[in-house]
C-alpha positions as CSV (number, residue, x, y, z in Angstrom):
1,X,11.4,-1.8,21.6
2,X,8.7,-2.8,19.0
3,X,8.0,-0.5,16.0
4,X,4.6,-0.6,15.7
5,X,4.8,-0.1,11.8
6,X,6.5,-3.5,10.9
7,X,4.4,-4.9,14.0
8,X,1.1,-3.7,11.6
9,X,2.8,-5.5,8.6
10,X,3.2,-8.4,10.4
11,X,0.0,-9.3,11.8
12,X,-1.8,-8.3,8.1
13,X,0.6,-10.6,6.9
14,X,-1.5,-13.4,8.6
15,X,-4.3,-12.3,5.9
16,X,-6.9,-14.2,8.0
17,X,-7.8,-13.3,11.2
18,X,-7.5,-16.5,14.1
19,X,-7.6,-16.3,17.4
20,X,-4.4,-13.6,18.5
21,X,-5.6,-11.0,15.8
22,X,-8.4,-9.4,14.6
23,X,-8.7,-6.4,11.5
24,X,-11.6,-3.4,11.4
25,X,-12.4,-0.8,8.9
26,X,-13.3,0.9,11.4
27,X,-14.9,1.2,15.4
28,X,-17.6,3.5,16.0
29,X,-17.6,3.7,19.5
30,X,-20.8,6.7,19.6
31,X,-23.5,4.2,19.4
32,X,-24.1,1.3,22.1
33,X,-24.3,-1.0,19.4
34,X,-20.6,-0.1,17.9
35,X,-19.2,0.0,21.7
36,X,-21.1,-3.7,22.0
37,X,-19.6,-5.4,19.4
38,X,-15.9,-3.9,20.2
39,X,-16.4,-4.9,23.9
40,X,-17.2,-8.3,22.7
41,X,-14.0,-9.0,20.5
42,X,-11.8,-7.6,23.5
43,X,-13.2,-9.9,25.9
44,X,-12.8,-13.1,23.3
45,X,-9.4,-12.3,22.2
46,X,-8.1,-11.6,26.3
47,X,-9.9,-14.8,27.4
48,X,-8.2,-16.6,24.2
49,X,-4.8,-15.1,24.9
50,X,-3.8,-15.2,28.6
51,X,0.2,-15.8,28.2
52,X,0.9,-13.1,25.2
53,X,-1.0,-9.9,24.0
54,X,-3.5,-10.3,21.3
55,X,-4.2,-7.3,18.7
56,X,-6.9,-5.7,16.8
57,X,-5.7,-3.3,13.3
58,X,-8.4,-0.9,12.6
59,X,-8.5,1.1,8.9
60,X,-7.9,-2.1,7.0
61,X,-10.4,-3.2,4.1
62,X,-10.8,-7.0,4.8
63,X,-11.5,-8.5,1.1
64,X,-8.0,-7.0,-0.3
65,X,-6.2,-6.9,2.9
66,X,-5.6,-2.9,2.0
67,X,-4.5,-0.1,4.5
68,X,-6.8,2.7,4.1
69,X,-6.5,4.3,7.2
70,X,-8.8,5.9,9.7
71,X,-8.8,9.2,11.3
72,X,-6.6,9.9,14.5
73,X,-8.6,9.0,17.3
74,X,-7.9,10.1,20.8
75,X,-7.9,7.0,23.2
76,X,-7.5,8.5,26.6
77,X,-10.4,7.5,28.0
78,X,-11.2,3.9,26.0
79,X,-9.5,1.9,29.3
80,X,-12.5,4.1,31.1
81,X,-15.2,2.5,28.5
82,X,-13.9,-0.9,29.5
83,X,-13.3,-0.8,33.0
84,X,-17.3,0.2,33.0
85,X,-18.4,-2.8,31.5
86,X,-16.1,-5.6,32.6
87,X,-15.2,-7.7,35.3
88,X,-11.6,-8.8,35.0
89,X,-11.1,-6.1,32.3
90,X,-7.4,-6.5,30.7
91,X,-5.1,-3.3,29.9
92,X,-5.7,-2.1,26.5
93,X,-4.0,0.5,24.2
94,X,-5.0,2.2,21.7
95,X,-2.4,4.0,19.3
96,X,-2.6,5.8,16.4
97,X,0.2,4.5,13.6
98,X,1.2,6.3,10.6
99,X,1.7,5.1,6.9
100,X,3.4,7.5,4.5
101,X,1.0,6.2,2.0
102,X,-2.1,8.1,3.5
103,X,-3.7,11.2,3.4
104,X,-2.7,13.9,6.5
105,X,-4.6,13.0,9.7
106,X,-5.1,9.4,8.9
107,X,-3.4,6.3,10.4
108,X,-3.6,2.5,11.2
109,X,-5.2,2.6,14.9
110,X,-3.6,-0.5,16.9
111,X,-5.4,-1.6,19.6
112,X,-3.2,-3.8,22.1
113,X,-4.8,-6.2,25.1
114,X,-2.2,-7.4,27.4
115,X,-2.9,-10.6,28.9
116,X,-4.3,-11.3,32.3
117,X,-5.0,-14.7,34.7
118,X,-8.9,-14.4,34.2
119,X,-11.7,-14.5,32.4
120,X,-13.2,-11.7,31.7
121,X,-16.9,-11.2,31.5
122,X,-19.5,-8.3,30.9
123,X,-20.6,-6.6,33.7
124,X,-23.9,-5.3,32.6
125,X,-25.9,-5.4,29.6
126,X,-24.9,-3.1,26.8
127,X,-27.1,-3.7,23.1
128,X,-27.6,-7.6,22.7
129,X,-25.2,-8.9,24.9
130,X,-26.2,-9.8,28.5
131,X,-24.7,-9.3,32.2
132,X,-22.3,-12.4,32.9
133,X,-21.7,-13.1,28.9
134,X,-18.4,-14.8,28.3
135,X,-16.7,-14.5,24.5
136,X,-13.9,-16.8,23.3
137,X,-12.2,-16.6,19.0
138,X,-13.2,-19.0,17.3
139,X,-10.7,-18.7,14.0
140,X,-12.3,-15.3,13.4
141,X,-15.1,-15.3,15.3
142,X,-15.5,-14.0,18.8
143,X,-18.4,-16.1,20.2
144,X,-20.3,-16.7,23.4
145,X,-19.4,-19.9,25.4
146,X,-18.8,-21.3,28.7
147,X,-15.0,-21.7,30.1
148,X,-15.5,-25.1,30.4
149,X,-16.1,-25.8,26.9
150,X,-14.0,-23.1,25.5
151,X,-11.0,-24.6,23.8
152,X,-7.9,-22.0,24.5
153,X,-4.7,-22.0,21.8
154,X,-1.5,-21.6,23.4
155,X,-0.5,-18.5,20.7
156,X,2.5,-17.4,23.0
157,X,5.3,-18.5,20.5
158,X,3.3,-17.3,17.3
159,X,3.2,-13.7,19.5
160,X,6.1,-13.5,20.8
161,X,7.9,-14.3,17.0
162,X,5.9,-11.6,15.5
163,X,7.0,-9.2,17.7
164,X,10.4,-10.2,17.7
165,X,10.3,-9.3,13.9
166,X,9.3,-6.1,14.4
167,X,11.6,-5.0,16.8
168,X,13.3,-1.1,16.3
169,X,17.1,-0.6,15.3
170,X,19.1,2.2,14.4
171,X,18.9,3.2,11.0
172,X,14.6,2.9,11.1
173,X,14.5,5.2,13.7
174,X,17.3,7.6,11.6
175,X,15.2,7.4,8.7
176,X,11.9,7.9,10.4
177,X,13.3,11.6,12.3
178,X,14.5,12.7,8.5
179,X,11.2,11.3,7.2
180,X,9.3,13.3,10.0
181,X,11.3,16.7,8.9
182,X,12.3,16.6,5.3
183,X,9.3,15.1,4.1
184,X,5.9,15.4,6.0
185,X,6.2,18.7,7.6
186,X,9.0,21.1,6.0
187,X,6.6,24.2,5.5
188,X,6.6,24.1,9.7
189,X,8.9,24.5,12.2
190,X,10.2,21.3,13.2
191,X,11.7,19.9,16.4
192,X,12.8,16.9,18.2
193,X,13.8,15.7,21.3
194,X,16.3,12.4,22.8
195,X,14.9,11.5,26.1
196,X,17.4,9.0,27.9
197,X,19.4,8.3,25.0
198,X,16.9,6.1,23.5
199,X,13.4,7.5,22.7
200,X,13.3,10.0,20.0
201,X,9.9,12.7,20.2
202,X,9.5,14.8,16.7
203,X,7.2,17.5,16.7
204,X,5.9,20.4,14.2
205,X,3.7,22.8,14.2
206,X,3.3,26.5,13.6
207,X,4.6,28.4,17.0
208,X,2.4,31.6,18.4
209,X,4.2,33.6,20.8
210,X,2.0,34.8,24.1
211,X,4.4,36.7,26.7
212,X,6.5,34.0,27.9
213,X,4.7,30.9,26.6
214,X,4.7,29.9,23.1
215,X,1.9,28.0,21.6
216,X,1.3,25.4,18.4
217,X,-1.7,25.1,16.1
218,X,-1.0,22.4,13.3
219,X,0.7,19.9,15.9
220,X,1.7,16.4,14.8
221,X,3.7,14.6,17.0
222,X,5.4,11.3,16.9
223,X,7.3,9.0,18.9
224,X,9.5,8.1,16.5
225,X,11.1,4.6,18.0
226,X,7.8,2.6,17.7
227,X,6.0,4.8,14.9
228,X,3.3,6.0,17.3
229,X,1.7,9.3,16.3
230,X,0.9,10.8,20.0
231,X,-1.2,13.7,18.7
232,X,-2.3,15.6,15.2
233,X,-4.7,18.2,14.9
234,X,-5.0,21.0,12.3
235,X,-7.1,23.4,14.9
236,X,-6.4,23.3,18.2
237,X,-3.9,25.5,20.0
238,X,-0.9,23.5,22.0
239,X,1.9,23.8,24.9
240,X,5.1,21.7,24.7
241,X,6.9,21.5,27.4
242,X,9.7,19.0,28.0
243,X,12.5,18.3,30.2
244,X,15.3,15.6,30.2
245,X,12.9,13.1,31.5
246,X,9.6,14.0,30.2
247,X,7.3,15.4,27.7
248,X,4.0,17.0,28.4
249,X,1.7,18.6,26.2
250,X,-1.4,20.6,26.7
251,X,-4.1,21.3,24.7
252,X,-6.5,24.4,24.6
253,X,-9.7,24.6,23.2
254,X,-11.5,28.0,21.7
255,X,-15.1,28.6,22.9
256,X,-17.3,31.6,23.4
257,X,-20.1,33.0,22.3
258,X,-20.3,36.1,19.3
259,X,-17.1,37.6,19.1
260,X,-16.2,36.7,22.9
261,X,-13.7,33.7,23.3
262,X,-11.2,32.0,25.1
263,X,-9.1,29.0,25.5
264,X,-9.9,26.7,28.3
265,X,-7.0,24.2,28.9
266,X,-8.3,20.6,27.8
267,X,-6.3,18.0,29.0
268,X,-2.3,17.4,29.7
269,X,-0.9,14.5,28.8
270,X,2.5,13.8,30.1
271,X,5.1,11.2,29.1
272,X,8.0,10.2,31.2
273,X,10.7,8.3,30.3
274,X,12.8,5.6,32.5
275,X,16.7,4.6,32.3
276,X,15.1,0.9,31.9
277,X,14.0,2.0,28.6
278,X,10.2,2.2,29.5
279,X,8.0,4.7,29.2
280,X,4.4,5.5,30.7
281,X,1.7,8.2,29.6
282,X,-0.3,10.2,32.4
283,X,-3.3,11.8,31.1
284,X,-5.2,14.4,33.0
285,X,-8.3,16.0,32.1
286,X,-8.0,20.1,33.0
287,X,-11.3,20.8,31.2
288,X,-14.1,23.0,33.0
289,X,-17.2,23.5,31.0
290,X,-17.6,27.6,31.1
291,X,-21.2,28.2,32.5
292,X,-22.4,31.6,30.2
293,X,-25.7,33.9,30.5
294,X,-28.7,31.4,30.2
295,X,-30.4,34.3,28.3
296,X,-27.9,34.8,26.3
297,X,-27.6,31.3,25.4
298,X,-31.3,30.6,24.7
299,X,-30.8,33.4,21.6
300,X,-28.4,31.8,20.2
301,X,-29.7,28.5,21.1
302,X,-32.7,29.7,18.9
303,X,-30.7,31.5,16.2
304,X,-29.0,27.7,15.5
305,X,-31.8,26.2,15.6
306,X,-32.9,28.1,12.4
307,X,-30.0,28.0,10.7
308,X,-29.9,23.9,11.3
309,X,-33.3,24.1,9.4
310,X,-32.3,25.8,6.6
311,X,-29.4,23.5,6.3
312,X,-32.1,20.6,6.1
313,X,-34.0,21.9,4.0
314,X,-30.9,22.5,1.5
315,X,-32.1,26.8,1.4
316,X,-29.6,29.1,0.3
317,X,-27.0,31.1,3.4
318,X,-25.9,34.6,3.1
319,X,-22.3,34.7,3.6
320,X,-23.2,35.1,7.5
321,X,-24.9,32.3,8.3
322,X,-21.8,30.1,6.0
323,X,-19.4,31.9,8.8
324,X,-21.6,30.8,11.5
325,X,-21.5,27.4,10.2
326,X,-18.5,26.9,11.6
327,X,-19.2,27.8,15.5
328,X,-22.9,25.6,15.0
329,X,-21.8,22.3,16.6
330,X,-19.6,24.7,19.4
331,X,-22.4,26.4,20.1
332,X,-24.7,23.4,20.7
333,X,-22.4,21.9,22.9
334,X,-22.0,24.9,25.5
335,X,-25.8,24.7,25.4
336,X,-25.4,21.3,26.2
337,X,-23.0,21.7,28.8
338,X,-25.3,24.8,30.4
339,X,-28.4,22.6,30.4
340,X,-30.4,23.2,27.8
341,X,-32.7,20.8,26.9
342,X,-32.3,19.2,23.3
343,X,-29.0,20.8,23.1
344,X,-27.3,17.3,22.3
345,X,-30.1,16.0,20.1
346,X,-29.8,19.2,17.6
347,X,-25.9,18.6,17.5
348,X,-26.4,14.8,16.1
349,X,-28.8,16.0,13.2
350,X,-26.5,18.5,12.5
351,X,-23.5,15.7,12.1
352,X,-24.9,14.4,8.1
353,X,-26.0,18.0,6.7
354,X,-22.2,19.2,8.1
355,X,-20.8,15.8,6.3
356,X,-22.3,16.5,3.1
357,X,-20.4,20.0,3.0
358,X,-16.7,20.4,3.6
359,X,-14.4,18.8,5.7
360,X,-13.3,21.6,7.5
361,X,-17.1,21.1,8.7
362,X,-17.5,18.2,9.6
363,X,-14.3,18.2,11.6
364,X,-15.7,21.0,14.0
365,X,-18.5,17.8,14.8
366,X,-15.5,15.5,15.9
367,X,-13.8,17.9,17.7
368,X,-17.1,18.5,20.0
369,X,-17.8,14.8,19.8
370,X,-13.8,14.3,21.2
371,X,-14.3,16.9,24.1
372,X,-17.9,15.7,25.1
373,X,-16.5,11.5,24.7
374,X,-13.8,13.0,27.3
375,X,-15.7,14.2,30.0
376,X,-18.3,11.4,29.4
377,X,-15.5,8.9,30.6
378,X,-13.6,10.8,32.8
């Protein structure tokens, strides 16, 4: 079982990238041009790597080498993203690894392509790149080139020695459960779970209790033998559930409009574990977009219009319209999800003017953006 911790250390300890590895500050998979240029580097590093898994380390600052982090991205449907624009697309992962070093919410996202017995190829044109368009590594470089010419390093032993190095024991995944409870989360209740006498799950959060059902806001929670945060979020209401061979979770989201809300159920994500000492993660997307009064939308529709405006123009808000801020980019994306025109252009010029204030802010944008990228790829 590989901790994906040392695993990070050990490919940044190959300070320049080559043809098995690859480092980001960051992906920015909302724009065709940032879902281009990361389709490109997973099609060179599978076509260079088809006997041992190749990697790319996201939140690292190339120059110095540095982990800054990123924030904690939801993968779920990233497999979905490359399935739609490959042939021969390899299995990827995306996980979200945590460094006591950084600020709450961020991490070292790992991404990890499994090797396959083809080449893979773009299916259809996305930014600059063409139908058909075959990328290799070239040291650092993901490139265009034809099979024939392309020149492929056996990396299998380089792999396989990496990963042997970072392989879990006993006493790291001891010290990462008392980490987990003494010393990132002991203002919360904190639990954790053995699932077949080998996998360790640790979660915390702050429990609501609703008849028979008991619910989280502040979750973080971590698989503890291979340092993989499975989910953090400092707004969103939670389910646990768990038996002694799996783990689900479900998440809730809070919509409405005024003073009227609910919580939809989002999407489950289940976890089994096997007496091999596997694992595998079923992710099922419960969401349905609530369809509200047209009327009644178009108002408020309106009403955030103006207060988007005033927010451009930097005017002062009465106390109101700072309260409102906070259901804006909500609000927007019902609209959106109701049909109304414009809805989703209004919520990207609200994403810079919601930056520039708090964070608390600007994480209402993501957590739209998350729920929209969701049922976009579903």
């Amino acid at each position: 079982m590989i901790n994906k911790r040392l695993l990070v250390k050990a490919l940044l300890s190959h300070n320049d990238e080559n043809s098995f590895y690859d480092k980001k500050l960051k992906l920015n998979l909302s724009t065709k041009e940032g879902k281009a240029k990361f389709l490109k580097h997973v099609c060179a590093l599978s076509n260079s790597n088809p006997n041992n898994n190749s990697y790319i380390v996201i939140g690292i600052e190339d120059k110095a080498n540095a982990i800054v982090g990123v924030d904690f991205f939801d993968d779920s449907k990233i497999q979905n993203l490359i399935n739609a624009y490959m042939d021969h697309p390899p299995l990827v992962l995306y996980e979200n690894i945590p460094f006591p070093h950084l600020q709450p919410g961020k991490v070292v996202g790992l991404v990890t392509i499994r090797p396959i017995k083809h080449i893979t190829s773009l299916r259809k044109n996305i930014w600059k790149y063409y139908c058909g368009a075959v990328f290799f590594r070239e040291g650092s470089i993901s490139t265009p080139k034809k099979f024939e010419s392309a020149l492929i390093n056996s990396n299998k032993q380089k792999v396989e020695s990496i990963e042997k190095h970072a392989q879990n024991n006993i006493s790291l995944t001891l010290d990462g459960v008392i980490d987990f409870i003494q010393n990132h989360h002991n203002d919360l209740s904190t639990n954790y779970k053995v699932f077949k006498e080998t996998f360790v799950v640790c979660w915390s959060g702050i429990p609501k209790k609703t008849g028979d059902k008991t619910y989280y806001s502040r979750v973080d929670i971590e698989l503890i033998n291979e340092q993989v945060k499975l989910f953090y979020s400092n707004f969103d209401e939670v389910e646990i559930a768990y038996t002694d061979d799996a783990f689900t979770l479900t998440e809730y989201v809070r919509l409405g409009l005024n003073t009227e809300y609910k919580y939809y159920p989002l999407e489950e994500v289940k976890i089994s574990f096997n007496e091999n000492g596997s694992y595998v993660i079923d992710t099922k997307l419960l969401f349905v977009p609530p369809q509200l009064d047209k009327v009644t939308l178009l108002h408020l529709f309106n009403a955030n219009n103006r207060l988007l405006e005033k927010l451009k123009k930097r005017s002062p808000l009465t106390l109101k319209e700072e309260s409102d801020l906070f259901n804006l980019c909500s609000l927007y994306m019902l609209c959106a999800l109701n049909d109304i025109p414009k809805a989703m252009t209004y919520l990207e010029e609200a994403k810079s003017h919601l930056k520039q204030r708090e964070e608390m802010l600007y994480q209402t944008y993501k957590d739209c953006q998350r729920i929209l990228r969701k049922l976009k790829y579903n």
